[in-house]
Structures are given as structure tokens and as C-alpha cells.
C-alpha positions as CSV (number, residue, x, y, z in Angstrom):
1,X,73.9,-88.0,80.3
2,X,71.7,-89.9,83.0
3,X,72.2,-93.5,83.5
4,X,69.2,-95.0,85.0
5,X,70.3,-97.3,87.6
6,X,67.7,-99.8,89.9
7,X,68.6,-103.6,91.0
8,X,65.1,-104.0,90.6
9,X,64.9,-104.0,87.1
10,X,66.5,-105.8,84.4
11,X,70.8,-105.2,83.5
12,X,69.6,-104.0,80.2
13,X,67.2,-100.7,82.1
14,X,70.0,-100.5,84.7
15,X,73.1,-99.3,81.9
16,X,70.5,-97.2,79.6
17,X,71.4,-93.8,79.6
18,X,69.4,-90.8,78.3
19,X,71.3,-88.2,76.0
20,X,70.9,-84.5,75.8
21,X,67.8,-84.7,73.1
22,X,66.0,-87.2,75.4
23,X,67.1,-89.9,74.0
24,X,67.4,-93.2,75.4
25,X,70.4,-95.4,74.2
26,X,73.3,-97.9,75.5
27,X,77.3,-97.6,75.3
28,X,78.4,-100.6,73.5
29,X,81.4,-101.4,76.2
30,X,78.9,-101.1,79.0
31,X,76.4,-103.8,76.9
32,X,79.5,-106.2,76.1
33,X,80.0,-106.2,80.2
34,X,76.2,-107.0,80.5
35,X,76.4,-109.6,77.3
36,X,79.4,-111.3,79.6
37,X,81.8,-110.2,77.0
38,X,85.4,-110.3,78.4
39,X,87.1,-109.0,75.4
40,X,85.9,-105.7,73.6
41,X,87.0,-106.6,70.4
42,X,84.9,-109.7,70.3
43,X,81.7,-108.1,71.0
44,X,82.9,-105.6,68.5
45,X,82.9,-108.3,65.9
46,X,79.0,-108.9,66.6
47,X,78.5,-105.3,66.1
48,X,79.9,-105.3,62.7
49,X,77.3,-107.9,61.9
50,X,74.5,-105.8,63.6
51,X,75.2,-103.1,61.2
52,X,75.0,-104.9,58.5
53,X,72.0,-106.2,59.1
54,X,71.0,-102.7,59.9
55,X,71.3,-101.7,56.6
56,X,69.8,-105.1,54.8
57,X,67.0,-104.1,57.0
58,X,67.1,-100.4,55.0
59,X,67.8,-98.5,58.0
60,X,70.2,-96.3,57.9
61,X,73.2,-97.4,60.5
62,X,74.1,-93.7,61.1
63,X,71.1,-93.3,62.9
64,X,71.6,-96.4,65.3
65,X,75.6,-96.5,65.6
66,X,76.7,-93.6,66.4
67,X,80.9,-93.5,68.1
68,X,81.4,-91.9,71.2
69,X,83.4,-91.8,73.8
70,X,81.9,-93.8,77.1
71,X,83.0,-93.3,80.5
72,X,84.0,-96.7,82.5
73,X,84.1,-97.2,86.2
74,X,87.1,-98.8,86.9
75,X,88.0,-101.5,89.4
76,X,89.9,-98.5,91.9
77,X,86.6,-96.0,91.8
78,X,88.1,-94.1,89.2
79,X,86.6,-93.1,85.8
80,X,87.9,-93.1,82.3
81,X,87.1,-92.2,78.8
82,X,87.2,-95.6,75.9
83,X,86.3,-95.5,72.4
84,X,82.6,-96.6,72.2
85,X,79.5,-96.9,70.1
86,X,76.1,-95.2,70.9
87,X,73.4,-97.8,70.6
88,X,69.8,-97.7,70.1
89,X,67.2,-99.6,71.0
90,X,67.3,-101.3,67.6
91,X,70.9,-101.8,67.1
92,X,70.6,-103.3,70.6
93,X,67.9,-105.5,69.3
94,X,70.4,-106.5,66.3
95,X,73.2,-106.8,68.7
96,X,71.8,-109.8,70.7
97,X,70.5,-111.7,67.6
98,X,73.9,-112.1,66.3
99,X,75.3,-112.5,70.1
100,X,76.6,-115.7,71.9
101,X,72.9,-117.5,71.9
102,X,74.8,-120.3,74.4
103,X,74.7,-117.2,76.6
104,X,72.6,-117.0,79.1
105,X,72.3,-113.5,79.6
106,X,72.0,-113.4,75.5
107,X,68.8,-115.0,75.5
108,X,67.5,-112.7,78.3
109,X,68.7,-110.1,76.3
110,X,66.9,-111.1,72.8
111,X,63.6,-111.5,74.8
112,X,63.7,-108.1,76.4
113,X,64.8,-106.0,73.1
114,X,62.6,-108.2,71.3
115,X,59.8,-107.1,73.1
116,X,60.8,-103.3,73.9
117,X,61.3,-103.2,70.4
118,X,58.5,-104.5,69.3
119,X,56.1,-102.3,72.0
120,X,58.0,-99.1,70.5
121,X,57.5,-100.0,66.5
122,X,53.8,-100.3,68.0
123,X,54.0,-96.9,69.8
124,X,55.5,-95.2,66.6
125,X,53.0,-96.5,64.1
126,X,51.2,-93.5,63.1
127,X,47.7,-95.4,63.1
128,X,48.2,-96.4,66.5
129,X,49.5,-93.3,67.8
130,X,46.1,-91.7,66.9
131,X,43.7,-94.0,68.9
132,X,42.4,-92.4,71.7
133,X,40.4,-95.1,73.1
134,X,41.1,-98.4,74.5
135,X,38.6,-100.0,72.6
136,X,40.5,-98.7,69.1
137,X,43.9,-99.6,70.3
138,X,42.0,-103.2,70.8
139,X,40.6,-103.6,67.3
140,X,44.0,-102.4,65.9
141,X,46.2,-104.7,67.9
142,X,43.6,-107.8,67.2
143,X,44.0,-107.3,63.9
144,X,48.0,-107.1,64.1
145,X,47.8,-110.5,66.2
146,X,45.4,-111.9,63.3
147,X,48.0,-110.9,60.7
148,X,51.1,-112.5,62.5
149,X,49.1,-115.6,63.6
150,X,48.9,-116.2,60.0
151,X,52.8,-115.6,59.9
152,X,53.4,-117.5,62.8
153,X,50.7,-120.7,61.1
154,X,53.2,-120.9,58.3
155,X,56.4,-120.3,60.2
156,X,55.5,-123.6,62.0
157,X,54.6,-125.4,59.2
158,X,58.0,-124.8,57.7
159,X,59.1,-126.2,61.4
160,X,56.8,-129.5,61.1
161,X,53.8,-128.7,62.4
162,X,51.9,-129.6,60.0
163,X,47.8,-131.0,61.2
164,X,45.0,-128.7,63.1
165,X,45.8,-130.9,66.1
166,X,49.5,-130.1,66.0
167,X,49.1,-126.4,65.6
168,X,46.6,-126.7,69.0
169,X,49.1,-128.3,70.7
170,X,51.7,-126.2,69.6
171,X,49.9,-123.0,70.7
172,X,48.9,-124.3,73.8
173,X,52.7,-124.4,74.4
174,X,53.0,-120.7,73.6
175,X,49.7,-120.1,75.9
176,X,51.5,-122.5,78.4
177,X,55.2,-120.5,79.0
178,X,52.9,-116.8,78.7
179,X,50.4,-118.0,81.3
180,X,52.2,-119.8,83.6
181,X,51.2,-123.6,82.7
182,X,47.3,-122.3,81.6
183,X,46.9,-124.3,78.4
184,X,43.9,-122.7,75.8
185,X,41.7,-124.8,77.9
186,X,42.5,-123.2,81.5
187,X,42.9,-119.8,80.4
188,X,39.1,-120.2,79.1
189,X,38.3,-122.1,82.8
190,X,40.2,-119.1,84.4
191,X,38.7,-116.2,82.6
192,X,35.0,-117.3,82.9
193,X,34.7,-117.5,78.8
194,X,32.6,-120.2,76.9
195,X,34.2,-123.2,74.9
196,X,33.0,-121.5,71.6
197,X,34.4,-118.0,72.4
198,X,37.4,-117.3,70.9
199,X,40.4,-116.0,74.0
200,X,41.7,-113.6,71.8
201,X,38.3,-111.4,71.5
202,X,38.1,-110.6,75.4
203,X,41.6,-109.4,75.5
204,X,42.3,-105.8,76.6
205,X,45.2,-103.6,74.3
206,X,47.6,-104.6,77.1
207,X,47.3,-108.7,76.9
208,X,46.7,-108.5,73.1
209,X,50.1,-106.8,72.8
210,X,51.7,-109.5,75.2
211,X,50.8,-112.3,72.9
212,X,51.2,-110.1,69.4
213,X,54.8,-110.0,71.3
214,X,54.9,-114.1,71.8
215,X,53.8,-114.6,68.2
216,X,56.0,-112.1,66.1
217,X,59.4,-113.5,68.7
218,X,58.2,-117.1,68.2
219,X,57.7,-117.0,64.4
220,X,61.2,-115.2,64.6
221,X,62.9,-117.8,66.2
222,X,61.8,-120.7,64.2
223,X,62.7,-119.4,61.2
224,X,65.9,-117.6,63.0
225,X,67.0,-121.1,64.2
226,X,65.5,-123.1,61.5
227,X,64.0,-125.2,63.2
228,X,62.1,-128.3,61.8
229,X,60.8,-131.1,64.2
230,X,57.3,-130.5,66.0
231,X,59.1,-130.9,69.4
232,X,61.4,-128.2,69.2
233,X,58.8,-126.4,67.6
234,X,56.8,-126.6,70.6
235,X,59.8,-126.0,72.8
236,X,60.5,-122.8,71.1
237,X,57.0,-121.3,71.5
238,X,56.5,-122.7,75.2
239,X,60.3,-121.0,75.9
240,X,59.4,-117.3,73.8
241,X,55.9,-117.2,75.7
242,X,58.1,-117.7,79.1
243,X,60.8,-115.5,78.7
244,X,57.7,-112.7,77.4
245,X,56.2,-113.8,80.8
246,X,59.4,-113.0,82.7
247,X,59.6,-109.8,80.5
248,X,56.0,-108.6,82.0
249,X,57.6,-109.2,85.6
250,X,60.6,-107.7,85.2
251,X,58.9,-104.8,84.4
252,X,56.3,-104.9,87.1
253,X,52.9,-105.7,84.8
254,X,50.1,-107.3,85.8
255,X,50.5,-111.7,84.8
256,X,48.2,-112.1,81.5
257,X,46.1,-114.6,83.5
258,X,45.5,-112.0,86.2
259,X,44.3,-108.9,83.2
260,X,40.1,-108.3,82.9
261,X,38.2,-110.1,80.8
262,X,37.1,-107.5,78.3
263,X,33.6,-107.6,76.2
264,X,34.2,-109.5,73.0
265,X,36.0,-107.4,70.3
266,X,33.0,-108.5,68.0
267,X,30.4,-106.2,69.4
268,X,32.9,-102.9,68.7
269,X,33.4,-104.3,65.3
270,X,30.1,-106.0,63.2
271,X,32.8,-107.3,60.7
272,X,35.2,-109.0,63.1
273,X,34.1,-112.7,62.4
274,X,35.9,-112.5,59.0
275,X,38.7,-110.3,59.4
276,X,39.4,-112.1,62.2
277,X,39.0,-115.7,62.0
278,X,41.0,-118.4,64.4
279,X,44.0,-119.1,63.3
280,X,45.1,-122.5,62.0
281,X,46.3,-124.3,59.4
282,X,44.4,-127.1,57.6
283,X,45.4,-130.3,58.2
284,X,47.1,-132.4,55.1
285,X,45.9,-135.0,53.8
């Protein structure tokens, strides 16, 4: 087993290991040490509740909890076998949504299997794996982002935003933590594109997936942490679109501000203007 080890990337790459299948996965005492878990047995009670999520989710949990036997590095240099859990990606993912979330480390932990998660459902979708192009991976992922908008629109309704003008402001929030501070406004200013043009037609695959990523995580967190006032509404989306942003560093991409502008999406597809419409929910009377 290879553990792949770098201070320059994030806790979570550094303890990943790669079994004899090629397999990428994480030993559950070496993620409690990351999660800043001083007792075993208490991160082991989060785990139960990651695997039963696992199954409400109808996966099956033999395929992402596996027990083994993890070699530990102990304080004198020497190594010895513990009774473990193999962990995938996913139960990771499940693992820091039922984790300390006064943590730290937790958060940074939710955002990065949140989006690694996320950018390997994408990579396994059998539609997407069969685009060749960059300009069909574009189309596909616009019309993912179009879909959870709409999720996102009525995740934040639930949360109090409730008039066109609140929903601006509340993705300006999201545009605000994901750009570094560019509202809709600036990122518009920044990329050369007219008042009428919509931002999310000039994206390229790469920036459309960053913001897919800020959406499905935001509209996960409201409803996650049930929130419902229009501040922390905003809060929430302005913190997701950051910790995304710091995601993208830690990693080594390019900032989203910083990506091409791309030729709008609605010359590669006649029909874009109604599949994919802004997003935003009417204002109540």
C-alpha cells in the first residue's frame, strides 16, 4: 500500500493510501488523528452513523467500510498493527458530515470530500464519461448547474430568502467567497462580458464544475443545518463558495476569476435560452 505523502497538499491527500487494485482509500485511525480525534472510540461512534447513512443512501456499506488492520507510527519510530476501517472516498464524505462541525479541521474536511466527491460522481457518470470534447462536457455541466440552481432557488427559500432581490444578493455572496470578493457585477467587469450576458454561458467545463460544486455544497448545508434567516443564509453561501475557493488552491488550479472567458454556450446549443434560463425565484407578493 502506498501512502501519498506532500506538505504541500491538504492532510486529507497526505494520509490517502492506494491499495493493491488501485484503489485510493483512507484508514479510519489515521483520519480520526487528522479529524483531531484523541480518542478512537469516539470517532468510531461517528462512523457508525456514516454507515448508516450509507445504507439510507442505498449504498451498500460493504463496499465503503471495509476492516483492516492499519499500521501506526508510533511516538518512538516504531510501527504497529490496530484494528481499523478501510474508507472510501464516500464514507469519508459521510464521515465529516456527521463529525465535530465546531472543528476546525471538520469543516475543511466537509469542503474538500464534498467537492472530491462531487468531481468523481461527475467523472463516473456514464454520460459524462463519453464526451470527448470540451465544448460537450460544457453543455452537460451547464445543464447540471441549471438543475441544482433550481435546487439551490428553493433550498434558500426554505432558508428565508424569499424576493428576486434577496436571491441576487444572496448569490452574489456565493460569487463573492468563490471569486475572491468579485460580486456578479465584477466578475462581469473582470471577464469583459456585457450586462445582459448571462456569467454562466462563457464558463469553460472547469469553472462550471467549480460553481456546480458551490451550489450542490451550499444547497446542502442549508438544508443540512436548517437554516432559516436571510443572513445566515448568505453567510452560508459566501463561506461554501470560500472554502470551494481554498479547495481550487489547495490543489494547485487556476482562481475562477483568472479561467478564459469561453464563447457563449448558446451558440453550441440553438435551444439553450429555455433549458437554461437564469435562475431565480419570483418574488412574493
Amino acid at each position: 500500500m502506498k501512502n501519498h505523502q506532500s506538505s504541500s497538499l491538504p492532510i486529507f491527500e497526505q494520509i490517502k493510501e492506494i491499495d493493491e487494485n488501485g484503489n485510493e482509500f483512507w484508514g479510519a485511525r489515521k483520519l480520526s488523528k487528522a479529524l483531531e480525534y484523541t480518542d478512537f472510540r469516539n470517532f468510531l461512534v461517528v462512523v457508525e452513523k456514516a454507515k448508516v447513512a450509507c445504507k439510507n443512501s442505498g449504498q451498500a456499506t460493504e463496499d465503503h467500510l471495509v476492516e483492516i488492520n492499519e499500521v501506526i507510527l508510533l511516538g518512538n519510530g516504531a510501527k504497529k498493527e490496530y484494528p481499523s476501517i478501510k474508507l472510501s472516498r464516500y464514507a469519508c464524505y459521510l464521515i465529516v458530515q456527521n463529525a465535530d462541525p465546531s472543528k476546525e479541521v471538520v469543516a475543511l474536511g466537509q469542503t474538500y470530500f464534498a467537492v472530491q466527491t462531487r468531481l468523481q460522481e461527475i467523472r463516473k457518470m456514464e454520460e459524462y464519461s463519453q464526451l470527448s470534447t470540451e465544448d460537450e462536457k460544457r453543455i452537460f455541466l451547464r445543464k447540471e448547474l441549471k438543475r441544482h440552481n433550481l435546487n439551490l432557488a428553493d433550498a434558500a427559500k426554505d432558508a428565508g430568502v424569499i424576493s428576486s432581490r434577496d436571491y441576487a444578493i444572496f448569490q452574489n455572496h456565493g460569487y463573492k467567497g468563490l471569486y475572491g470578493g468579485f460580486d456578479a457585477k465584477a466578475i462581469h467587469t473582470n471577464k469583459g462580458l456585457k450586462k445582459s450576458e448571462n456569467i454562466l454561458d462563457h464558463m469553460g467545463s472547469t469553472e462550471l464544475a467549480a460553481n456546480l460544486f458551490r451550489a450542490t455544497q451550499t444547497e446542502d448545508k442549508l438544508k443540512r443545518d436548517q437554516v432559516r434567516e436571510k443572513s445566515k443564509a448568505n453567510k452560508t453561501h459566501f463561506d461554501v463558495g470560500t472554502k470551494v475557493r481554498q479547495t481550487i488552491k489547495d490543489i494547485g488550479g487556476t482562481m475562477p476569476e483568472n479561467l478564459p472567458v469561453e464563447e457563449s454556450i448558446k451558440k453550441l446549443n440553438p435551444s439553450t435560452d429555455t433549458i437554461y434560463p437564469q435562475q431565480h425565484p419570483k418574488p412574493t407578493k
